[in-house]
C-alpha positions in Angstrom: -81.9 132.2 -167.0 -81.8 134.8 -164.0 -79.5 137.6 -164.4 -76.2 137.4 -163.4 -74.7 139.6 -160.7 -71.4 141.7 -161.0 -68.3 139.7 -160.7 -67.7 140.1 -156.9 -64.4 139.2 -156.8 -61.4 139.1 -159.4 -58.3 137.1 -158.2 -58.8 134.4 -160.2 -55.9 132.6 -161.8 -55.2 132.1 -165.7 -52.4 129.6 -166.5 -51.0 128.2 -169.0 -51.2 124.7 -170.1 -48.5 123.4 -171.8 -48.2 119.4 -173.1 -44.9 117.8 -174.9 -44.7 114.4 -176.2 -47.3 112.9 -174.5 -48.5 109.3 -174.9 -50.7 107.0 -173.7 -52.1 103.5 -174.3 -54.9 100.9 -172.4 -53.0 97.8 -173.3 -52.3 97.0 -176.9 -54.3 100.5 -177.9 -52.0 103.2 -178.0 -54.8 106.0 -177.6 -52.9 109.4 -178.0 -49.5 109.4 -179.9 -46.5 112.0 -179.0 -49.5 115.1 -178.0 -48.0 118.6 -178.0 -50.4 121.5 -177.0 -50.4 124.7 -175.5 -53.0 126.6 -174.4 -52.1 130.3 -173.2 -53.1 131.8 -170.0 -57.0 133.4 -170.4 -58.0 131.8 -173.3 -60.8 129.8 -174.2 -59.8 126.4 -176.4 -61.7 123.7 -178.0 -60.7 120.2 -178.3 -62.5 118.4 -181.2 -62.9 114.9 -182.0 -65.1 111.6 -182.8 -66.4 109.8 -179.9 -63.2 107.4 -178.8 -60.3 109.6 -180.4 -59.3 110.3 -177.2 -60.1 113.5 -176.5 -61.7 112.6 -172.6 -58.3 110.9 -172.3 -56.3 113.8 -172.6 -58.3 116.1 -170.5 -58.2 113.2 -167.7 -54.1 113.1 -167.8 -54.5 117.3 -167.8 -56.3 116.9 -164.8 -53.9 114.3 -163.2 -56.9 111.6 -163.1 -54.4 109.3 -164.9 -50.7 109.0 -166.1 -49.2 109.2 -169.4 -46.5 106.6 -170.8 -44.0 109.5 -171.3 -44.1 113.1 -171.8 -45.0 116.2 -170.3 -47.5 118.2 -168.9 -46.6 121.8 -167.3 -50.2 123.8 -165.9 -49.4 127.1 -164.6 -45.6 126.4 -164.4 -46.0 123.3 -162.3 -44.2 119.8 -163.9 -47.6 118.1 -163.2 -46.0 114.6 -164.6 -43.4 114.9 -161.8 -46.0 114.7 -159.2 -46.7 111.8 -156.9 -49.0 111.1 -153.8 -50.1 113.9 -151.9 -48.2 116.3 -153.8 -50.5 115.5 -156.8 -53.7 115.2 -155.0 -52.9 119.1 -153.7 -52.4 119.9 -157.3 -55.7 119.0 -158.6 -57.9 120.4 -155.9 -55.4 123.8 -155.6 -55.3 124.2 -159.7 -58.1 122.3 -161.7 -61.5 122.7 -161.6 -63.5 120.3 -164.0 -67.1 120.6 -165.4 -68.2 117.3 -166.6 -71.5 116.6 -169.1 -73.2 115.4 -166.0 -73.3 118.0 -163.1 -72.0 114.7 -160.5 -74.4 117.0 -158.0 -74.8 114.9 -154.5 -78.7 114.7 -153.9 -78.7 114.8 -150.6 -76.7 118.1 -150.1 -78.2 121.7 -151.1 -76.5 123.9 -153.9 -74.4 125.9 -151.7 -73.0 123.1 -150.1 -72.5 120.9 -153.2 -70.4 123.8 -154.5 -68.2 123.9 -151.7 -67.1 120.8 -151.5 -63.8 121.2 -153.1 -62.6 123.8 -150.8 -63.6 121.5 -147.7 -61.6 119.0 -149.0 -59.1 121.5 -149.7 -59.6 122.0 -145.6 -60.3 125.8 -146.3 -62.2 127.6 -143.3 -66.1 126.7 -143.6 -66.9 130.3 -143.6 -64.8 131.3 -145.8 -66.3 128.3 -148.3 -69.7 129.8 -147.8 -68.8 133.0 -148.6 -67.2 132.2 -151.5 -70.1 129.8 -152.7 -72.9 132.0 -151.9 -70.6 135.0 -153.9 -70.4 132.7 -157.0 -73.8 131.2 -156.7 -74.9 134.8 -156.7 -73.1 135.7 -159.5 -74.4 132.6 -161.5 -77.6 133.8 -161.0 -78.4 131.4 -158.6 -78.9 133.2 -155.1 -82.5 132.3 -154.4 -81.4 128.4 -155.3 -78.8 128.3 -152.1 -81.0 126.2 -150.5 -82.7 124.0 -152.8 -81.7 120.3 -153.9 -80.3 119.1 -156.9 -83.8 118.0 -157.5 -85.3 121.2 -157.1 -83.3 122.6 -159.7 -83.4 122.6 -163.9 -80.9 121.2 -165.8 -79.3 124.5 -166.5 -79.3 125.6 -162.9 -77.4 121.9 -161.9 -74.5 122.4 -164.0 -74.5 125.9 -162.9 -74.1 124.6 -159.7 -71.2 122.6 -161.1 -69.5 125.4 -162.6 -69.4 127.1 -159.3 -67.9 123.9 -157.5 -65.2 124.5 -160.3 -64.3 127.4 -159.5 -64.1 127.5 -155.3 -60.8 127.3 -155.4 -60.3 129.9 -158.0 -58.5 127.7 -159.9 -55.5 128.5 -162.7 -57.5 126.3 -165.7 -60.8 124.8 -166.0 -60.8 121.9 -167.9 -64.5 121.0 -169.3 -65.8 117.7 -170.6 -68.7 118.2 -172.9 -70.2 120.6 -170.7 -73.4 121.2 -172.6 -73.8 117.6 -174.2 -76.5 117.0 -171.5 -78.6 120.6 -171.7 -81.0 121.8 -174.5 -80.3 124.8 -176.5 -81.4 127.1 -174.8 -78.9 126.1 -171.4 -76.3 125.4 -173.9 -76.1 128.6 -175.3 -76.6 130.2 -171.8 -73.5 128.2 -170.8 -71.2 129.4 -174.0 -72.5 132.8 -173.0 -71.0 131.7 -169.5 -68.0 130.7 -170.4 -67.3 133.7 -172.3 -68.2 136.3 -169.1 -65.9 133.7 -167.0 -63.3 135.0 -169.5 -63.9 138.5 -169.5 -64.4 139.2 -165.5 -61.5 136.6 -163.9 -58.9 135.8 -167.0 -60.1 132.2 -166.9 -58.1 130.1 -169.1 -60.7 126.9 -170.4 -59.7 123.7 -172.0 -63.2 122.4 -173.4 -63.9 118.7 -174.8 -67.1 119.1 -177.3 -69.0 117.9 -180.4 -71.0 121.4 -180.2 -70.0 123.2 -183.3 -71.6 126.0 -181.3 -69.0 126.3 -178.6 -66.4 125.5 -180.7 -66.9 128.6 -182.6 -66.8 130.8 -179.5 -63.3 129.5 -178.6 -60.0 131.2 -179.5 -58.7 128.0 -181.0 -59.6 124.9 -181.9 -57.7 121.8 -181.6 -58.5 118.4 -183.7 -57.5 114.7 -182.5 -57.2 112.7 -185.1 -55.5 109.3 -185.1 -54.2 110.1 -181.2 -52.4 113.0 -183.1 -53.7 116.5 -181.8 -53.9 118.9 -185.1 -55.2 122.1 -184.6 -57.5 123.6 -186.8 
């Protein structure tokens, strides 16, 4: 992995996320069962489970991708369950950034412009984008791979790339789905290590999804699903 530059900038956000009560089913399945979690601003926490316990489902109704039953979710003092439309769309982009096992990389588009593409949605200045992309690009150790395709690029250097599209919007929590279920060792470990700097240099609060005993045990807490009942360890 190239060497990372300094942290360039450090206005990141850290929220908090805070969940009461929170239920959801697909049909007859009643998938997670009266949640409460809280995860406090800059902290790094693990959410544990078998495949199918439901863990995926609770990250997507953090991320406002779907809609509980009943209960609450609160993200960096924001009533996210109140939020329809527009309003909701604005949160996600504004407050969320998500890293997914698979980087979701467009093919056709270089790595500076796959990592801006949240912040041209979010109808931010294009030169502003690129100067924040090529910053955190740089940063990831990725400035000589502006240019390059996602299939120019290692699997380590893709979900960097992802990691970076996370963050354009410097956003208050970063919710992560299995990030390093699809990378060797060696790129997983380079993305705990990640994870951990991410910490240190902007306060970034995480929410990671993961079978990895390894990146579990770097977290500040760990939190078990078990039954659709969330019981931390």
């Amino acid at each position: 992995m190239e060497e990372m530059a300094d942290c360039p900038w450090k206005d990141l956000f850290c929220g908090m996320i805070t969940v009461r009560s929170l239920y959801k089913k697909y049909g007859d399945l009643e998938v997670l069962k009266g949640i409460h979690l809280e995860v406090e601003k800059g902290s790094i926490a693990a959410l544990l489970g078998r495949s199918g316990s439901g863990k995926s489902t609770l990250l997507h109704l953090l991320g406002a991708l779907d809609t509980p039953e009943s209960g609450e979710i609160t993200i960096d003092g924001q009533l996210v369950t109140g939020l329809k439309g527009k309003d909701l769309n604005r949160f996600r982009n504004e407050t969320i950034g998500f890293v997914f096992q698979f980087h979701h990389l467009l093919p056709e588009f270089t790595a500076l412009e796959n990592a801006i593409m949240p912040g041209l949605i979010r109808r931010i200045p294009m030169e502003t984008c690129r100067m924040r992309g090529m910053e955190l690009l740089d940063y990831l150790g990725l400035k000589d791979r502006m240019d390059h395709k996602p299939g120019q690029l290692s699997g380590g250097e893709q979900q960097r790339i992802a990691v970076a599209r996370a963050l354009l919007n410097r956003p208050a929590v970063i919710l992560a789905d299995e990030p390093t279920g699809n990378l060797d060792s060696g790129n997983a470990h380079d993305m705990h290590e990640l994870f951990l700097r991410l910490r240190a240099d902007f306060g970034q609060t995480f929410l990671i999804a993961t079978h990895s005993e390894d990146l579990a045990g770097i977290c500040d807490v760990r939190h078990m699903i078990q039954d659709g009942v969330l019981v931390q360890e």
